[in-house]
N, C-alpha and C positions, 0 to 999 in steps of 0.2 A: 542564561540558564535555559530559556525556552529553544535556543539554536541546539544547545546539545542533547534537548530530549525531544527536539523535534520526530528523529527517527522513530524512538520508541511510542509518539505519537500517530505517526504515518503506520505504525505495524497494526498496533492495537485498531485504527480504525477501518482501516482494511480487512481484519478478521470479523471486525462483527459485521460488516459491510458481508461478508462471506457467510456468517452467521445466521444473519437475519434474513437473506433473501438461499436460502440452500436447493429450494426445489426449483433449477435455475432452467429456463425452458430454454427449445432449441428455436427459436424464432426470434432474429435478428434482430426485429424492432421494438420489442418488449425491453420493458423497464428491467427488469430482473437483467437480460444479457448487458444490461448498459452499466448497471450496479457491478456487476462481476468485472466487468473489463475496467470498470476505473479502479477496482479494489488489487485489479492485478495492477494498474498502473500507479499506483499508492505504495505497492510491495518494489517495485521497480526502481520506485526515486525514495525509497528508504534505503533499497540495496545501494544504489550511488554514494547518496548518503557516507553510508559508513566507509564506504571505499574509498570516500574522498576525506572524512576526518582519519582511518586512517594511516593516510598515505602521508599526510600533515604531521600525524606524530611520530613517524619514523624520522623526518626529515630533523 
């Protein structure tokens, strides 16, 4: 059960990741840009994710 709502866990914490840090500064080594980039990379392996369940239920 938690494999197949993993996605909709990786989406949801990615957006408050997005949420909570919004006033997101232009300087590289701030916590805030490191927050964004993993919340992009969060949104990234939920889009696989679903591309890879599915490409499983077609088959």
């Amino acid at each position: 059960m938690l494999k197949r709502n993993l996605v909709y866990i990786l989406i949801i914490v990615s957006a408050l990741i997005s949420v909570f840090n919004y006033d997101f500064s232009s300087n590289i080594g701030s916590i805030d840009f490191i927050l964004f980039i993993s919340a992009i990379v969060l949104i990234i392996a939920a889009l696989i994710l679903i591309y890879r369940d599915e490409s499983k239920r077609k088959n």
